[in-house]
C-alpha positions as CSV (number, residue, x, y, z in Angstrom):
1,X,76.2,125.4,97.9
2,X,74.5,124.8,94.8
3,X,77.1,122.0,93.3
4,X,75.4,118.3,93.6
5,X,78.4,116.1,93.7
6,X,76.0,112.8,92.9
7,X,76.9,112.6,89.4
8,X,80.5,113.1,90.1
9,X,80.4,110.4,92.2
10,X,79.0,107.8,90.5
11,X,81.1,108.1,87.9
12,X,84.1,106.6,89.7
13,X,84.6,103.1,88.3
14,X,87.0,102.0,91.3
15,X,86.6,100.7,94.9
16,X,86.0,103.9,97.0
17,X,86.9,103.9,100.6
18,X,85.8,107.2,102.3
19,X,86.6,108.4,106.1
20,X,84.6,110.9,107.9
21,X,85.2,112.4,111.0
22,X,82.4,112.1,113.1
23,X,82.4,115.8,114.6
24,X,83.8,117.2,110.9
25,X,82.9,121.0,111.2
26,X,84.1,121.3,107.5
27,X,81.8,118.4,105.7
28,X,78.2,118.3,106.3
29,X,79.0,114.4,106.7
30,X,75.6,113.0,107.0
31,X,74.4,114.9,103.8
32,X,77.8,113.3,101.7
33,X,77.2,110.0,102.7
34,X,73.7,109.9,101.4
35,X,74.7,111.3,98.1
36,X,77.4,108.7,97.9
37,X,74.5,106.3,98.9
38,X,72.6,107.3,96.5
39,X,75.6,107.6,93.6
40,X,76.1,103.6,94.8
41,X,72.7,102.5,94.0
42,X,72.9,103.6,90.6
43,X,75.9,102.1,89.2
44,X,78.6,99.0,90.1
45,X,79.8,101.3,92.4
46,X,81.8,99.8,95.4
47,X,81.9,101.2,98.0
48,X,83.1,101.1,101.7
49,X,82.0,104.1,104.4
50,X,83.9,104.6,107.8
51,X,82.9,107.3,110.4
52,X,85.6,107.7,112.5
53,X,85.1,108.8,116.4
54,X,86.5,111.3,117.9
55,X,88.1,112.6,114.5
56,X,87.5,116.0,112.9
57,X,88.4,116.7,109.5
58,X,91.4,114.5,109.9
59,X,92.0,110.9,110.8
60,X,93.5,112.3,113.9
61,X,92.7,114.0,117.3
62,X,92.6,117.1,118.3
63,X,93.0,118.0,115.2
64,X,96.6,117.6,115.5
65,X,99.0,117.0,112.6
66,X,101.5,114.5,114.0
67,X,101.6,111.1,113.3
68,X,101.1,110.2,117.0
69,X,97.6,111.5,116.6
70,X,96.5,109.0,113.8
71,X,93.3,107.9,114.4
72,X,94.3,103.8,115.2
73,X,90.4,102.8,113.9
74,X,92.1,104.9,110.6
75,X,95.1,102.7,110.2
76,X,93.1,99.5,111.2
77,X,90.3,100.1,109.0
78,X,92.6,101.4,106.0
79,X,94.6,98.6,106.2
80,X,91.7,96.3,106.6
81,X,90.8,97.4,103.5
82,X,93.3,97.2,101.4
83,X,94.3,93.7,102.2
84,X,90.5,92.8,101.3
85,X,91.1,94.7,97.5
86,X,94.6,93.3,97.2
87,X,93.2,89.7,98.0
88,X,89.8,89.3,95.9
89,X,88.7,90.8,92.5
90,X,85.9,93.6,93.1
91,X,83.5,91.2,91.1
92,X,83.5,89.5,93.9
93,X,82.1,92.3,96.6
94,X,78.5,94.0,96.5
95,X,78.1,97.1,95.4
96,X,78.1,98.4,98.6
97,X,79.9,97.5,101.9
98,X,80.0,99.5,105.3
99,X,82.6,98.9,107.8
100,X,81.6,98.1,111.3
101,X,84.3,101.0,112.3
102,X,83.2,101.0,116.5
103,X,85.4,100.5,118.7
């Protein structure tokens, strides 16, 4: 594809939180994370990168659509995170963070 996303990206003036599925057949995932990587270093971008196992282009398994399939490291990470933004001001956080999403 000839569309670089980069610019797009660091543009956004708002904690980001992004999920990728670590077998995604859909995102070339290692090439998106190092354009948001790059998009980070150039502004006050914050932002927060999960990889989540076992997941496809979903937070769930199997590629299922049910709730029961949620991805748990999903929920806990997502949750995770929004009590830290609900709880401090983004002054207070580097530009940008990585969750230790293993299990």
């Amino acid at each position: 594809m000839d569309f670089d996303p980069e610019p797009v990206f660091a543009r956004a003036n708002c904690p980001v939180l992004l999920f990728y599925g670590t077998s995604d057949a859909w995102v070339p995932v290692d090439a998106s994370i190092a354009a948001w990587r790059r998009a980070a270093t150039t502004g006050a971008l914050d932002l927060t990168i999960c990889r989540l196992d076992g997941c496809d282009h979903l937070p769930s398994f199997d590629e299922r659509e049910d709730i029961a399939s949620i991805s748990s490291q999903y929920s806990t990470t997502l949750v995770t995170w929004l009590e830290s933004q609900l709880s401090t001001g983004t002054t207070d956080r580097p530009p940008f963070r990585s969750i230790d999403c293993e299990r």
